[in-house]
N, C-alpha and C positions, 0 to 999 in steps of 0.2 A: 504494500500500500504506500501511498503517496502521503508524510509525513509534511502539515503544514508548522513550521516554527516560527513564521513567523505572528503565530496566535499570540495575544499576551494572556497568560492565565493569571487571575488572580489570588496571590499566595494569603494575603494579609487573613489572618484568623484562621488558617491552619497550623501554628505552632514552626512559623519558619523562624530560624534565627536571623535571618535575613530580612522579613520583613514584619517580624512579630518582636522581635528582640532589642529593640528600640534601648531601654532602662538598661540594660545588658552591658549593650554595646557600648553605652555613653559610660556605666559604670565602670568596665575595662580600661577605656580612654583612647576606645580608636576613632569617637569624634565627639564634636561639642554639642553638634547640633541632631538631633534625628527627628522626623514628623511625619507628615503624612505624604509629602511631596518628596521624602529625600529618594532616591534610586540610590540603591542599595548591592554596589558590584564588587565586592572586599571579599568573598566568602566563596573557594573554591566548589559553589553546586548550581545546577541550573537553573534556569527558569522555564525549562522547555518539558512539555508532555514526553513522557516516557515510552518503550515500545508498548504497539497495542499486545501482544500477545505476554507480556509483562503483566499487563492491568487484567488482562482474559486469565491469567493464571491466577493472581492474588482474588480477584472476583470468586474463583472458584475455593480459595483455600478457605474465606469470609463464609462461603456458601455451606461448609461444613457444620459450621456452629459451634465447634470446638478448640480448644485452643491450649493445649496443654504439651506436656515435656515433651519434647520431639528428638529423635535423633538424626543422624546424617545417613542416607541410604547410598548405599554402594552408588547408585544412577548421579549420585552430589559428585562425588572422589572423580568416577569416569565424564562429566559434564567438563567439567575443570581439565582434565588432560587432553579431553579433544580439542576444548576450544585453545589451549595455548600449541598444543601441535598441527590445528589447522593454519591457527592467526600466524605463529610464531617458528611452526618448523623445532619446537622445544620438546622435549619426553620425557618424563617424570614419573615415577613409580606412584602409587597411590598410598599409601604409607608416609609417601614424604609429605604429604599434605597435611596441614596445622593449622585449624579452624582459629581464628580471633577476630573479634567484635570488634576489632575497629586496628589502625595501620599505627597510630601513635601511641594505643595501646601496647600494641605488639614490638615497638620500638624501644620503649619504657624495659618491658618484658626481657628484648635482649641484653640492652646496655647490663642491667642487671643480673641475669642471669650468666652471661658471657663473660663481662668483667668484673674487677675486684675494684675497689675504691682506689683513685690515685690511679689508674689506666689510665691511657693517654688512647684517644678516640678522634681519629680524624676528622672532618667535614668542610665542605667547600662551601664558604659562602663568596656571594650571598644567597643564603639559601632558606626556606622550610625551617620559620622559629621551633616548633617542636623537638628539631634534630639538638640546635641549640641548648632545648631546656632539658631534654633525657639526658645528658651528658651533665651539665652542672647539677639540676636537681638530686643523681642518686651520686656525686661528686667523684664526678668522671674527670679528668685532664682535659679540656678542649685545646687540639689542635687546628687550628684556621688554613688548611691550601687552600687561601684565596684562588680564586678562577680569575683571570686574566683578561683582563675586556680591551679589544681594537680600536682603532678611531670610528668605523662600521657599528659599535656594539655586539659584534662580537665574539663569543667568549670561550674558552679555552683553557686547559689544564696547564699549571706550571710543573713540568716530572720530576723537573728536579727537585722545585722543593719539597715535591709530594715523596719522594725518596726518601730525600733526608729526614722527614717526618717519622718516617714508616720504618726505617734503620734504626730507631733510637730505641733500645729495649723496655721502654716502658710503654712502648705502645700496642695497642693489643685489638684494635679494631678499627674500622674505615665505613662508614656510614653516608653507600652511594645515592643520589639520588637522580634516577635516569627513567624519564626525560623530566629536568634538571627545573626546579621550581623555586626561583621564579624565573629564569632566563631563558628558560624555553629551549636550550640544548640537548639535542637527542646523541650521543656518544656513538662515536665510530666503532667501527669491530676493531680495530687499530687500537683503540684509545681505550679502550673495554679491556684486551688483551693485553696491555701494557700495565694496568691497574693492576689486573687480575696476577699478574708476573708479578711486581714490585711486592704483593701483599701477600705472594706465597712465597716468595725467597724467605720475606721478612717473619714469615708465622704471624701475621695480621687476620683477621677475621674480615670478610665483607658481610655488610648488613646492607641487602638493595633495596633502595625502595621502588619500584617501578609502576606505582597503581595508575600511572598515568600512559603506560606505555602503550595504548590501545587508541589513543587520543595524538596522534599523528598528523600533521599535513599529507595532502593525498601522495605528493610526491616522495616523501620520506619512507623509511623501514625505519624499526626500530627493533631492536638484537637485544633479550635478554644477556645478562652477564654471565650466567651459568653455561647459555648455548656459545658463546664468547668462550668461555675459556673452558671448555667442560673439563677439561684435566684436571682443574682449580676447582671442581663445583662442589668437594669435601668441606670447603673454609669458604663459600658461599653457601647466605641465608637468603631468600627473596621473597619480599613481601608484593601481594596481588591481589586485586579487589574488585569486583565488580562495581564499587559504589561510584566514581568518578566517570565511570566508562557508561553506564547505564543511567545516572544519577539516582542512586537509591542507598545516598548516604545515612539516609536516617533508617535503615536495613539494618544495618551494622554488620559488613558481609568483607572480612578481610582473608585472604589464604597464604599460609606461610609455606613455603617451600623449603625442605630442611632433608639435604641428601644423607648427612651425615646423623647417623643412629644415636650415636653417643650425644653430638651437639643435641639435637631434636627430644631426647630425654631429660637433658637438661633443660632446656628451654620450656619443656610441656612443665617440670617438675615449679617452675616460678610461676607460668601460666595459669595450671590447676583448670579447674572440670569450666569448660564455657560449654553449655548446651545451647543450641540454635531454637531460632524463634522459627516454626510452620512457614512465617511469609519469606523469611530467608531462605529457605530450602527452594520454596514458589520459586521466589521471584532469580536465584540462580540458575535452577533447572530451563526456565522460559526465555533466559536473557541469552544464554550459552549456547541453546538449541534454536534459538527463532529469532535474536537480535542481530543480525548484523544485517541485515539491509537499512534497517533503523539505522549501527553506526556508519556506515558508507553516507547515508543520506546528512549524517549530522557531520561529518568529515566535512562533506564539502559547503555547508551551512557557515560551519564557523572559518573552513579559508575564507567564503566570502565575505563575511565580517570583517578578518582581518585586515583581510585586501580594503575594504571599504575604510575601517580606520586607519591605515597607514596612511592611505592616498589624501583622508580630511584633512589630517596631522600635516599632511607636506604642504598643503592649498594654506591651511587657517590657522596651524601650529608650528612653522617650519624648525621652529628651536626647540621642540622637544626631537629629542633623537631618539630612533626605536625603528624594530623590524618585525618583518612577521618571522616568529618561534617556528624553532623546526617540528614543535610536540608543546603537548598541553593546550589549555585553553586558557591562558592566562595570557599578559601582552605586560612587558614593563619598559617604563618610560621615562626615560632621562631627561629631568627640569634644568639640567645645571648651565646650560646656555644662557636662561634668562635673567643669572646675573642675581637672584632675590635669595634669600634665605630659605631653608626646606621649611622652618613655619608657617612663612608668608606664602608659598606653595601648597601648602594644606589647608590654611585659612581660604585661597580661591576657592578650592574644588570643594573642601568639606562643609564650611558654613556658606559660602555665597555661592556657589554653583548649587548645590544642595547634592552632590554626588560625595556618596560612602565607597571611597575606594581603599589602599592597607600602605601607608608611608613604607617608605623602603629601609626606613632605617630597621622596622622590625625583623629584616633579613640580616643584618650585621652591618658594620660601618661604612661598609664597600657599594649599600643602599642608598645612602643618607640620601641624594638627588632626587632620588625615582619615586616613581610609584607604581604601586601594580595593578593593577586592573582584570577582573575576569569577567571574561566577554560571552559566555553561552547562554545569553539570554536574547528573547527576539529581537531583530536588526533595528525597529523604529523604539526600543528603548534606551540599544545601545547609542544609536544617532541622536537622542535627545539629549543622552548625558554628554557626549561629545562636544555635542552644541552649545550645550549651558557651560561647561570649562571654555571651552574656546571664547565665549564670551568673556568671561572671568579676565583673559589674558591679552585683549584685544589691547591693552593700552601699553605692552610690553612688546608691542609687532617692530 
């Protein structure tokens, strides 16, 4: 079927954080202002109807009337290894598969379970605050391989430093995140494989995050790490989710891939029993088996978006620098041209434009300019927020 996205549906008084989560938000402090008019694009989930035979499955589990302890049927395990050996060319044993309720759950999970206090834990910002806060929170060592940004924007691994990082005997993990959030970089097999090298000379752990890796430009692939370096795939963890790919974050549907027996004991042993919810079973079985003409159709939805705001951005914003991302649906965007303060940069867009987007500094320092923006939501709401910053900035032309 013919998916229309460019419907708006409306979220408010459905329990969105996004557009229900106002007191929240401003609690937090990622803005001053929220109402009835703000647009609300800060929050990696959509605003776009889901597949139909998604809604035909959960229809059906509702139609049951019951709703109690549910387990994972073999049909779950085999759902998950077709679709990453159709999409992906990837194969996985069923075993190695490790249910968790959510990706920064499961991050938390590892830091901990994998390292000891005082570990020294890789990450490339600027990247994914979460990654950030599993490592100080359970008081990890943070190592920063900044990613290395061009006069183009963009960005690229430093090896060497990453080397020397990964050589220092206290270091005990590398927590990748591929395709690369917020910079939109989808990592080469080249680049994968040289990772995957450095971290096995070193006896480094990889923890991937990849739930974004189904969310590609048309023209792109994108290579898990594991199928990269399968030699290495013992000290490779990978985390997978239907929630970003399908939008059914509030599912709570994450899958950990853990070749290694021993790791995967330990890991489940911090973990502990997470039983699945009925519509998680639904809504994986239906998305795995019947969505992808869905994602093809949303693939090429959000290139056109992107293409649509880069080309505004050159006409009406030429001093924000920014490209379209090789993966993901995020867009981040470099203010530092116009010469103002990151403040005075948030004060535009969050109180006088009325648009809720996520300062860049919350990515690390290597932010501070930008801002991020996530764009899967219908094209004439993304054009209005567009519209209203560009207004905001008209007197900096």
């Amino acid at each position: 079927m013919k998916y229309n996205f460019d419907e708006i549906v409306n979220r408010r008084g459905t329990y969105s954080i996004k557009w229900d989560g106002g007191q929240l938000i401003k609690t937090i402090g990622l803005t001053e202002r929220y109402d009835e008019d703000t647009i609300p694009l800060f929050t990696a989930d959509m605003d776009l109807p889901v597949p139909q035979p998604l809604i035909d499955a959960l229809h059906k589990t509702v139609d049951h009337r019951i709703f109690g302890y549910s387990v994972f049927p073999d049909e779950y395990f085999e759902a998950v290894q077709h679709w990453f050996k159709k999409r992906h060319d990837w194969e996985f044993k069923k075993e190695e598969i490790v249910y968790s309720p959510g990706t920064v759950h499961a991050l938390n999970v590892a830091v901990r379970a994998l390292t000891k206090p005082g570990d020294g834990v890789i990450i490339q910002r600027p990247v994914y605050p979460p990654f950030t806060s599993s490592i100080n929170a359970n008081e990890r060592t943070l190592l920063n391989n900044a990613l290395v940004c061009d006069d183009d924007g963009y960005y690229s691994i430093d090896f060497e430093d990453f080397e020397a990082k990964a050589k220092d005997e206290n270091t005990k993990m590398f927590i990748l995140c591929n395709p690369h959030n917020p910079t939109g970089r989808v990592f080469t097999n080249d680049e994968l494989r040289k990772l995957a090298d450095i971290c096995a000379k070193n006896d480094v752990l990889i923890i991937a995050d990849e739930i974004h890796g189904d969310i590609v430009r048309c023209n792109q692939t994108f290579i898990p790490i594991a199928k990269a370096a399968p030699e290495h795939a013992d000290k490779i963890i990978t985390f997978t989710a239907i929630n970003k790919t399908f939008n059914v974050a509030g599912l709570h549907c994450t899958n950990v891939i853990i070749t290694n027996p021993e790791l995967r004991k330990t890991f489940n042993g911090v973990m502990g029993m997470h039983l699945p919810s009925p519509f998680t079973v639904s809504a994986l079985l239906a998305v795995y088996h019947e969505g992808e003409d869905w994602l093809e159709q949303l693939k090429e939805y959000i290139d056109g978006t992107m293409e649509w705001a880069v080309d505004f951005l050159a006409e009406n914003m030429p001093k924000v620098k920014v490209r379209i991302p090789e993966g993901t649906y995020i867009m981040w965007m470099d203010f530092s041209a116009y010469g103002i303060s990151p403040d005075e940069v948030h004060d535009r867009i969050y109180n006088k434009a009325n648009v809720l987007l996520e300062d860049g500094k919350m990515f690390g320092e290597e932010g501070l300019h930008y801002q991020r923006i996530c764009i899967p939501s219908p094209r004439p709401m993304i054009k209005e927020a567009f519209e209203r910053i560009a207004r905001e900035f008209e007197d900096l032309k």
